[in-house]
C-alpha positions as CSV (number, residue, x, y, z in Angstrom):
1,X,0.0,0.0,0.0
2,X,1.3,3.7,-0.9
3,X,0.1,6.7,-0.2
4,X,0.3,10.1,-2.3
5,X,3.2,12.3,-1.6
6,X,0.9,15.5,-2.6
7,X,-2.0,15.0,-0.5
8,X,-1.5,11.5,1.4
9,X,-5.1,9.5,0.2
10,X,-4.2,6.2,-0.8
11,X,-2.9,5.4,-4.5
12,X,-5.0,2.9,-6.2
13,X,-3.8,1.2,-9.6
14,X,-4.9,1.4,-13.2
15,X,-3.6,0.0,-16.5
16,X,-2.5,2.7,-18.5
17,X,-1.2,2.3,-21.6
18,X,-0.2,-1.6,-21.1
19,X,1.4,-0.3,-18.2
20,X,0.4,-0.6,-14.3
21,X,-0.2,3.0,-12.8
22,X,-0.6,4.3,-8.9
23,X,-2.9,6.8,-9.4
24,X,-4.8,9.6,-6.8
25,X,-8.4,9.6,-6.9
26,X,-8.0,13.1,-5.2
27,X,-5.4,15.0,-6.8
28,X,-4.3,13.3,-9.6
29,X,-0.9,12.0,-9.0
30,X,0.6,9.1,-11.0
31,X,3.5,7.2,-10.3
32,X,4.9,4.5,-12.5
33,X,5.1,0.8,-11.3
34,X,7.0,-1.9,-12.4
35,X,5.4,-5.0,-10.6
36,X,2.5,-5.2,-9.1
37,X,2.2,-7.9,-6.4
38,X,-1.8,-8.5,-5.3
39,X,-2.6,-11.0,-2.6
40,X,-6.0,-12.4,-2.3
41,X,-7.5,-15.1,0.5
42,X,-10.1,-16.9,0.0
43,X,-12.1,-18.6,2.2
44,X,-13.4,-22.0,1.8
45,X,-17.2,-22.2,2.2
46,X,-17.1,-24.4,5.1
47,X,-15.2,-22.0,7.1
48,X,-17.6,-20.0,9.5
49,X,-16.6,-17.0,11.6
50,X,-18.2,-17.6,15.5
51,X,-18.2,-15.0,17.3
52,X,-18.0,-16.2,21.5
53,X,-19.7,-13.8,23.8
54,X,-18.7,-14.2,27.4
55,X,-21.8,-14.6,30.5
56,X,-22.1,-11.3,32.0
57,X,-20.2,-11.5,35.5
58,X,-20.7,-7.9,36.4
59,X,-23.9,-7.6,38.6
60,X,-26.6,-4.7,37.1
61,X,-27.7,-2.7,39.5
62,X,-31.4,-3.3,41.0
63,X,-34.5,-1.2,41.1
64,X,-38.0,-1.2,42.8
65,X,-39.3,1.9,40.5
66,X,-40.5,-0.4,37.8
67,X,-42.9,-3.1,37.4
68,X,-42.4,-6.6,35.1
69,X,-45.3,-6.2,32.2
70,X,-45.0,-9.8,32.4
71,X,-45.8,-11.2,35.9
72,X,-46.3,-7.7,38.0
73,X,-42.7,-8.3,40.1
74,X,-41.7,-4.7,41.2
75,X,-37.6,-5.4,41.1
76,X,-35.6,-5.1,37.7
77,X,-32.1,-5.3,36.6
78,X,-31.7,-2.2,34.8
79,X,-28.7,-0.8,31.9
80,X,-28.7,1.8,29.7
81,X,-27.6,1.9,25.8
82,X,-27.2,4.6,23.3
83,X,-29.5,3.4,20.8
84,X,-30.2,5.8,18.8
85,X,-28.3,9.1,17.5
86,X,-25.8,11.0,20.1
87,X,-28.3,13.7,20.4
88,X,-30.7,11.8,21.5
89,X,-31.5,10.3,25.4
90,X,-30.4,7.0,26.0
91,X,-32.5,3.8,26.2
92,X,-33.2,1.9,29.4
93,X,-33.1,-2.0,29.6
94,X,-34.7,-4.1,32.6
95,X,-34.8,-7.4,33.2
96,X,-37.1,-8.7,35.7
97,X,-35.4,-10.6,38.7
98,X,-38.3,-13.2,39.3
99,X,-38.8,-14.0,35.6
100,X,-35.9,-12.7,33.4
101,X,-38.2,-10.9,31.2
102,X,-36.7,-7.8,29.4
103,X,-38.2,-4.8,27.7
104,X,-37.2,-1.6,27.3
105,X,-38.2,2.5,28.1
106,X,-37.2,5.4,25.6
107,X,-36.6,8.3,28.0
């Protein structure tokens, strides 16, 4: 990978003339190349990425301002997420500690 020495985007490389060329998409700076070298991997179709996700071991914190909409228990596990854009408030996740049920508030 090479960068432009005039405005420092990243060349990219064209045939020009029978020729390979690093080119700026930006500014328009070409460099002659003698070899070009590509190296591709590819991935057999058997191959899977897995992702492993450890069990939460940090305790939530615990609230008795809420009630489960699912069996009327008035504690929750509670966390907040930034859902939506930055400007926006944050969303609030509970999880009921009799029955693990979670649902959400938009503040």
């Amino acid at each position: 990978m090479k960068f432009c020495p005039k405005c420092g985007k990243k060349l990219s490389i064209k045939k020009k003339n029978d020729k390979n060329v690093l080119f700026c998409k930006k500014c328009g700076y070409e460099e002659k190349i003698e070899e070009v070298l590509i190296s591709t991997k590819k991935l057999s179709s058997k191959e899977v990425a897995i992702e492993t996700v450890k069990e939460e071991t940090t305790p939530l914190p615990i609230t008795s301002d809420v009630k489960c909409p699912a069996c009327g228990h008035n504690e929750a596990y509670w966390w907040t997420v930034q859902t939506r854009s930055a400007d926006e408030p944050t969303t609030q996740f509970f999880r009921c500690v009799k029955c693990n049920h979670t649902w959400r508030e938009y503040a």
